[in-house]
N, C-alpha and C positions, 0 to 999 in steps of 0.2 A: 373548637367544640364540634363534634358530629352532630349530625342530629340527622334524625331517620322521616322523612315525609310521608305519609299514610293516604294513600287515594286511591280509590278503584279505579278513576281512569284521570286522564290525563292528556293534554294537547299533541296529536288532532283530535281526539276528542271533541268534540264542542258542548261548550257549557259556562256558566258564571263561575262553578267548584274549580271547574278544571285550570282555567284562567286565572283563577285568584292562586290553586297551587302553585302554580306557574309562576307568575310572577311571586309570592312569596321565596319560590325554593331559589330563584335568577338573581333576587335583593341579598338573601340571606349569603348567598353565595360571593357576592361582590363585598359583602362586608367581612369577607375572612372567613365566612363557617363552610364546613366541611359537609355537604347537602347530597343524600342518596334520596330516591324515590321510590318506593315501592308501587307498582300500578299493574292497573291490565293490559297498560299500552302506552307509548309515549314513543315520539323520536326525533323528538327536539335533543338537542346539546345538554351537556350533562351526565349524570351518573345516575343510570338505573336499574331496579330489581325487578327484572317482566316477573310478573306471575302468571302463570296459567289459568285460566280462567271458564266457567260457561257461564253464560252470560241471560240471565234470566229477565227480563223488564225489568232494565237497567238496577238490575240486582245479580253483579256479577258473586259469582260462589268459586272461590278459589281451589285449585283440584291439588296443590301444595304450599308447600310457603317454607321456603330455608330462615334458617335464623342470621339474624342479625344484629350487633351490637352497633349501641350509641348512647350518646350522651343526655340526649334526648329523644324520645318518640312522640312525635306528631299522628295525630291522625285525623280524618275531615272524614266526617259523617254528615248525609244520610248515607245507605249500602253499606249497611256495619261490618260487614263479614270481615275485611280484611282489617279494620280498627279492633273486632273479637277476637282474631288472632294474637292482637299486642296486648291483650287486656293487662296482662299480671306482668307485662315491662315497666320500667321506670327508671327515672320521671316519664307519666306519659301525660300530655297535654292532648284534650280535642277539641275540633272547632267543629259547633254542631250548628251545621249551615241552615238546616231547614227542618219541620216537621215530616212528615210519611203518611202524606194522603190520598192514596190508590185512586186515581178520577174512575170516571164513569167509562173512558174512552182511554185505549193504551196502542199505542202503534195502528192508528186505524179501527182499533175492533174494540164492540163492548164488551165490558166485565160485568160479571155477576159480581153484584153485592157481595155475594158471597164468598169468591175468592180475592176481591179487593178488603174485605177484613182478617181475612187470614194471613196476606200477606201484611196488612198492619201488624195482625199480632206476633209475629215472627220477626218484624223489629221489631218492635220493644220487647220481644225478650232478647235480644239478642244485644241491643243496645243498651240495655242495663244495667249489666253488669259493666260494662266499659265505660260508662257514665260514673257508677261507684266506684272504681277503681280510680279515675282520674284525679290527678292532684288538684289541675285547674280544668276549667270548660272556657271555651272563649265562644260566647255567642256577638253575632255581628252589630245587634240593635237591643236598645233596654228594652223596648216594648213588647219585640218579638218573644224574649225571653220571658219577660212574668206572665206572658198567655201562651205559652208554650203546654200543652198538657202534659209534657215530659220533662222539660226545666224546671217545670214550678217545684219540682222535689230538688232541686240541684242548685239556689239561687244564692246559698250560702258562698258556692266557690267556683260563680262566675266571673269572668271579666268579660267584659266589652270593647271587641277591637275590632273597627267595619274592614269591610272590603276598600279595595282604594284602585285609584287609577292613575295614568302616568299624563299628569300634564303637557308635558312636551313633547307628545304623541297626539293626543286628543286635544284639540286646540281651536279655537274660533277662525270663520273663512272668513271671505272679505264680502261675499254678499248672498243674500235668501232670496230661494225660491217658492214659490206658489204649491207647498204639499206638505200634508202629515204625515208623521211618520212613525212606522213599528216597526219593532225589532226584537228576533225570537224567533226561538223555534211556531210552526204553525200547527199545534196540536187542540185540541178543545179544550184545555184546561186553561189555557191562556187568557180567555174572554175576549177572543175574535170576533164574535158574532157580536158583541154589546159595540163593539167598536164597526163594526160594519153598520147597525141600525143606526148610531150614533151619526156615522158621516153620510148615510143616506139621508136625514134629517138638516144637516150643514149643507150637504148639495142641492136642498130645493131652496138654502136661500142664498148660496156662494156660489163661486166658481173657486173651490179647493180641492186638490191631488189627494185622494192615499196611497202613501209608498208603502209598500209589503213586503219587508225582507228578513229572510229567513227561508227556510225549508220545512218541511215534516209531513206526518201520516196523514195530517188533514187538509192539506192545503187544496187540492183538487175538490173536496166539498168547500171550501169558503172560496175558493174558483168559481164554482156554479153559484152559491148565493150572492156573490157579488156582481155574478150576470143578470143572474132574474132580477136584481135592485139597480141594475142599469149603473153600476158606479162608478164614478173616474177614479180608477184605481189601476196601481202596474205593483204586479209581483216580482221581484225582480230573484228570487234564488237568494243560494250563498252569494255571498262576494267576499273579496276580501279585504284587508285592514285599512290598507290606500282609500280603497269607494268609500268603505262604512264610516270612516273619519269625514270622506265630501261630501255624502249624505247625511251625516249626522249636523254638521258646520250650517249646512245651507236649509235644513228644514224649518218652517218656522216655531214647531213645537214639534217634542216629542210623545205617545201615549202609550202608557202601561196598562192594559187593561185585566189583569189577569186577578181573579178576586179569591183565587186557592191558595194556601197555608205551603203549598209546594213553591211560591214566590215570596221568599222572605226578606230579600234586600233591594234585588233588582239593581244590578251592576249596571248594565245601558242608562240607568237613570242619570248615575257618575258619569260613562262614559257620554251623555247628552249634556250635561251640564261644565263638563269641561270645555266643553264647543260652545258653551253659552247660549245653548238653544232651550225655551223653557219647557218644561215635562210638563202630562199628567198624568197621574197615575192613580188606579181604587184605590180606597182609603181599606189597606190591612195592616194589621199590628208590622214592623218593621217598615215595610215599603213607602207606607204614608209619614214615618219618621223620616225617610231620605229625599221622600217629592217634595214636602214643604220647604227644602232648602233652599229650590229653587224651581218651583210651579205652584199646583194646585191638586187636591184629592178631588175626586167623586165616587158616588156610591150606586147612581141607576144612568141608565141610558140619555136621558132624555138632560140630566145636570153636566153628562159630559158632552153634549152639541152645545149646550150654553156657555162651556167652559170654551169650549173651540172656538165657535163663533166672536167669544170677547176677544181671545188672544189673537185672532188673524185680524180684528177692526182693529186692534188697539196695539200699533208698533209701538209706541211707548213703553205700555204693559211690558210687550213680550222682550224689549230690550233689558228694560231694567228686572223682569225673574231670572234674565239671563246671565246678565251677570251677577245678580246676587247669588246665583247658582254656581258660578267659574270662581268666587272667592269664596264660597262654602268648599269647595271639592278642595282649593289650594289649604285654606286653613284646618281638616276634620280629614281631607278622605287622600292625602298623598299618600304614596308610597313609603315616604321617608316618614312620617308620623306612624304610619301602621307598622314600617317594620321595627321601630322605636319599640313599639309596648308589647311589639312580640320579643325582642329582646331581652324585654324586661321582663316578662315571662319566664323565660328558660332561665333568665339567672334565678329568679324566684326559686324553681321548682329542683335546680340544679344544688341549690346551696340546703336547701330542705332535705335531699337525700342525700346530704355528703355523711 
């Protein structure tokens, strides 16, 4: 079976979308199928269709697109442009990763309100039509989906199939250290600053690390806010897959602070929970479905320094969310379960338009 992948971008890229194609299209491919990609970019192994692209706040607009057959069409939205292109192929399946919620702050610089709704409304028209068109929608989380302001029309001919991570990659170390730890891009949409007031609050009464990894537009502003708040924090950049597996293994919890509709599953959460380190994460529709597997939600500032403060007194605690977290990811978030029900999928949607 062929089947056509649909992403605007794609690794190096960095992102959860990007990763998750990724390994989908690398699974799909080891089980016999025949796996092209369409993207803005890619140069990993494999077979792919560059399209040419400008590239607008991560709303790449394609300047052509050759055609191509398959047997199935995939495509992952949010950035609909190149899934609007396949709209009237078929079978087309989508996985509609997330909502399209323009923040206040984009590469550094504010937006006006004003063109942060226009470009909403420019997806959803755009995605709409590619929504009705699809046979199935695969959203990653039940919850996400019925408070979805754009699923709740589509609930008919959803499935639910998460994101997943590779166990025998992301795997518990042999011992922890003394630090919390984030992971992400470092943009204001994230909820960096709740997690900074949060561990300034833990450090008047611990002696606890925050580790900061990642990059972005804003990091040199939560640089200087974490100077004036005096914090024992280290930024450490990118790194790559080797560190982030011995930083993930050795932290004693992980924290997702990020409380925008733009965070709908939160991959790290899996990839934390494979390491058997426990999360926390805000309580938003999908995210707070994936932390509970193995941590705790909160909703203000002041519940996640009590949330921290318990998990670093209490080794106990933090051993056993940890591993009730590493056999939640083996039994609900592997690889081989997710690419199961996307299989099941395509035959679904294959034998419907025969």
């Amino acid at each position: 079976m062929k089947v056509l992948q649909i992403s605007p971008y794609f690794p190096p890229h960095v992102g959860g979308i990007e990763y998750h194609v990724k390994g989908l299209s690398d699974g799909l491919t080891e089980r016999g199928y025949e796996v092209e990609v369409a993207t803005s970019c890619g140069n990993s192994q494999g077979k792919f269709l560059r399209i040419p692209c400008i590239d607008f706040l991560y709303f790449p607009v394609p300047l052509s697109f050759p055609q191509r057959e398959a047997d199935v069409y995939h495509s992952h939205v949010p950035s609909p442009t190149f899934a609007f292109w396949f709209k009237d192929s078929a079978p087309h399946v989508v996985t509609y990763h997330n909502d399209v919620v323009v923040p206040c702050r984009v590469n550094g610089h504010c937006l006006p309100r004003s063109l942060g709704g226009s470009l909403e409304w420019i997806n959803r028209k755009l995605v709409g039509p590619v929504l009705d068109r699809a046979e199935i929608i695969i959203a990653t989380t039940k919850s996400y989906a019925e408070t979805s302001p754009v699923l709740r029309d589509y609930l008919h001919k959803i499935e639910i199939v998460p994101n997943a991570v590779d166990t025998t990659i992301f795997r518990p170390g042999l011992s922890r250290d003394n630090y919390v730890l984030y992971v992400g891009r470092l943009v204001d949409y994230k909820g960096i600053e709740m997690l900074l007031l949060a561990m300034r609050l833990v450090q008047n009464k611990e002696n606890l690390w925050l580790m900061m990894v990642g990059d972005g537009y804003d990091r040199s502003r939560f640089e200087k806010i974490a100077s004036r708040m005096r914090l024992k924090i280290e930024f450490t950049g990118r790194v790559d897959r080797n560190k982030l597996i011995d930083l993930l293994s050795r932290a004693e919890m992980l924290v997702l602070p990020s409380a925008n509709r733009l965070e709908a599953f939160g991959i790290v959460l899996l990839e934390a929970m494979a390491c058997q380190t426990p999360v926390l994460a805000y309580d938003t529709p999908g995210v707070n479905e994936v932390a509970m597997n193995g941590g705790m939600i909160f909703s203000e500032t002041t519940e996640l320094a009590e949330q921290i403060l318990e998990l670093h007194r209490d080794e106990s605690r933090r051993s056993a969310l940890g591993e009730r977290g590493r056999i939640a990811v083996r039994e609900k978030y592997s690889w081989e379960k997710v690419l199961d029900k996307v299989e099941s999928i395509y035959d679904e949607v294959t034998q419907c338009t025969m």
